[in-house]
N, C-alpha and C positions, 0 to 999 in steps of 0.2 A: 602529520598523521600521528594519532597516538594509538597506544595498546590499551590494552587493557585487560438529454437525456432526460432522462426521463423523471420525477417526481415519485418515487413508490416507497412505504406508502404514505398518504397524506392525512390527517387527524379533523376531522370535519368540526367545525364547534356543535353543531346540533346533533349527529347523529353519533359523534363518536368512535368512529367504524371508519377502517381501511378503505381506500380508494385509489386504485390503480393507474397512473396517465403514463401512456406510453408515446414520444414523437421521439422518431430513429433520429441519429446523429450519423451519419452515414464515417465511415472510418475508409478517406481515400487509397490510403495507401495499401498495396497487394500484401508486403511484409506485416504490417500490423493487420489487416483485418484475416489474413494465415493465425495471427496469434491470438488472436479475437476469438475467433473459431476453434483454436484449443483447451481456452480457458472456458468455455461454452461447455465443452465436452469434459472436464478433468472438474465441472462443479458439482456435482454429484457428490463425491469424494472425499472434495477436498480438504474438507477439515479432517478427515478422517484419516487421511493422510498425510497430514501434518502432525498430531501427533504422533503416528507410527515412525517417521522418519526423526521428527526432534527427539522422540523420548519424551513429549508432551513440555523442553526445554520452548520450542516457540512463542510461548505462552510468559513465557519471563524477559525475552529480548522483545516481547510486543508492549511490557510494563514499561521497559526501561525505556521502547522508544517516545512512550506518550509523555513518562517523565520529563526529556529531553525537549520534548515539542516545548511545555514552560506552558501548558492550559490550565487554566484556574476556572472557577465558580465565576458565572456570567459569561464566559467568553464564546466568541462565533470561531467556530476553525472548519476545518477542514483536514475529511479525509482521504485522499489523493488513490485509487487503484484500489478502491476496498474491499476486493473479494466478498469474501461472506461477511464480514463486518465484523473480526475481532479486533479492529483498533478503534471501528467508529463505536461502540461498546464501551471498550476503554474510555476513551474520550468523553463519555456521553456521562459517566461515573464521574470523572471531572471537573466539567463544567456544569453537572448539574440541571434543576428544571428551568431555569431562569438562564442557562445558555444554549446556543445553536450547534448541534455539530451536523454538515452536511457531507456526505457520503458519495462519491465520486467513482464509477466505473466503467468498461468499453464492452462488458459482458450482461447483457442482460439477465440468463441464465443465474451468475452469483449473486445479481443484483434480488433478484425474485427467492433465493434463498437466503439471503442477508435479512429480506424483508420478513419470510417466514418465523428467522430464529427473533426477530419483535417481538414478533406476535406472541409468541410464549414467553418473555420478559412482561413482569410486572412493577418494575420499578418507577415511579412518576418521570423519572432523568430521560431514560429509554423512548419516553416519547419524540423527545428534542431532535431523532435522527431526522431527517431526510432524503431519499435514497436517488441516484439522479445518474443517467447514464451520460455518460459524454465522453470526451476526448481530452487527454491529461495535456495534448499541446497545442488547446484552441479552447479554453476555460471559459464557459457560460458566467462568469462571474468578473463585476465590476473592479477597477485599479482598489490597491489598499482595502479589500474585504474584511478579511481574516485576522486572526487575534492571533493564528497559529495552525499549519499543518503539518500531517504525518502522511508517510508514504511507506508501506511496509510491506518487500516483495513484489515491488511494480516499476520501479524506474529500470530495471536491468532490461525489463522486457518493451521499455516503452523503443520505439525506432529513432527517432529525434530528441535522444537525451537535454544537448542544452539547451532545446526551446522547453522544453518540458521544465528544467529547471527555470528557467528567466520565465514562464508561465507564473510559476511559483511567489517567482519575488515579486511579478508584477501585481499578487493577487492577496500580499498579505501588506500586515501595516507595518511601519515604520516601527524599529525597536522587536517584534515579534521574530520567532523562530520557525524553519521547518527541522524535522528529524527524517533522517530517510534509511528506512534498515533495511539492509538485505546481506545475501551473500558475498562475501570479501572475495573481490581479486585479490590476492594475497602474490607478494614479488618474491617471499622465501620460496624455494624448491621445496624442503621437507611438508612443508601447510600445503602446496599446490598438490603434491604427488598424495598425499592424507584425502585432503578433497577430493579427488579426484576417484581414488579408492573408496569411497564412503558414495558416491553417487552411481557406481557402475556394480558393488558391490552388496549396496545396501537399500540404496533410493530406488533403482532400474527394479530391481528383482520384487520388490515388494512393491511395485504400482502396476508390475506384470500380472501379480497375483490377480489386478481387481481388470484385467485386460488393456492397462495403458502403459505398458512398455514404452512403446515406439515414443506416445505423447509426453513421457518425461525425459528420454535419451539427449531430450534439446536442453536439458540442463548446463550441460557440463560444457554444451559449447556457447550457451548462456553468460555465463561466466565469463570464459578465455576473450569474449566478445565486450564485456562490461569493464567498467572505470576503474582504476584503482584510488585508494585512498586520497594518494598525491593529486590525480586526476579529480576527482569530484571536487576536491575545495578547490582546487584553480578555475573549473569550471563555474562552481557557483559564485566564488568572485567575479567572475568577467560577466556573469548573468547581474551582477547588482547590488549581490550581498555584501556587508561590509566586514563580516566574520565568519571562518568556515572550519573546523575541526571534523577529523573522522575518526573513528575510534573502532580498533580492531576489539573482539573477546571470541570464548569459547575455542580456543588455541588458532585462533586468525581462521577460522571458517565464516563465520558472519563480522558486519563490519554498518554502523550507523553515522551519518553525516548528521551532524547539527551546525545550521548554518542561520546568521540573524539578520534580519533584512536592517 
């Protein structure tokens, strides 16, 4: 470790214009379709309160992760849990008109405002998304797809971590990377006890303000519940990858895995 679903929307060739497909992906399990239902309700928000908690810093660890991804001009990636779409964005600035980024989530709700902030993007690249609800540990997409994915702020919440990863490696090609950024288990005391003060503090009080206390409380045991550094690259090895680094910043409160199939 170092420091440091659905289709929406679709591009018609004749008419040009947005086109909706919706077929459910049913989410078995009682624990994730609990957390399905939260990120339903906290979309509204959510970017909103992403800035307010990062200090609008989110936005910098979302560059660093696409950097990390390794996506270039032409390429097909994917992006894995993508909320309202600031890293399929990202991505899409990237790889450009002449590549693919598809866009991957278990809420339809984020998905249907990911598609909205399109809609007011006018860049030719911005077309290239594709937005697609599914299930990050049962991937609608064939062996070796991918040129490259990112996952930012969604593997902590997914239930079945390392099928979720070995999803991953089964879905990208050979030599490609994923990035996966979120919040660091960190093993110091002083970063865990910082953290910890910073979400009961700082995160809980100010998502009360807009009535979702209670819905982000599950942060912090979020976390205590998610992988550490050491933990993710062992994992993503025994999923298939052949190199795995995780990199602590912002005094060991967030924490990115780049890992290369």
């Amino acid at each position: 470790m170092a420091t440091l679903s659905h289709c929406l929307p679709s591009i018609t060739s004749q008419h040009r214009r947005l086109v909706f497909r919706f077929k459910h992906r049913p989410i078995q399990c009682s624990a994730a379709a609990e957390r399905q239902a939260l990120f339903n309700r906290i979309a509204p928000v959510y970017d909103n309160l992403n800035d307010l908690f990062s200090l609008g810093n989110h936005r910098i660890w979302k560059r660093m992760a696409v950097s990390w991804s390794g996506a270039k001009e032409g390429d097909n990636v994917l992006d894995l849990c993508c909320g309202s779409g600031d890293l399929a964005f990202l991505l899409s600035e990237k790889v450009g008109p002449n590549g693919q980024v598809t866009a991957l989530d278990f809420s339809k709700e984020q998905l249907q405002i990911a598609a909205s902030r399109q809609r007011m993007r006018f860049k030719p690249c911005y077309k290239n998304i594709k937005w697609v609800e599914g299930n990050a540990v049962d991937l609608p997409f064939s062996d070796s797809y991918f040129d490259g994915i990112t996952i930012g702020y969604g593997l902590r919440n997914v239930v079945d971590r390392p099928k979720a990863i070995e999803e991953m490696c089964r879905v990208l090609k050979k030599g490609s990377k994923v990035s996966v950024l979120d919040f660091n288990k960190s093993t110091h005391p002083i970063a865990i006890s910082f953290q910890d003060w910073v979400i009961d503090n700082v995160i809980v009080p100010v998502a009360s303000g807009y009535g979702l206390g209670s819905e982000y409380e599950y942060l912090k045991n979020s976390i205590k519940k998610y992988l550490t550094g050491d933990e993710l690259e062992k994992i993503a090895l025994e999923a298939g990858f052949s190199t795995a680094k995780h990199y602590e910043f912002s005094g060991g409160l967030m924490g990115n895995l780049v890992a290369s199939r």
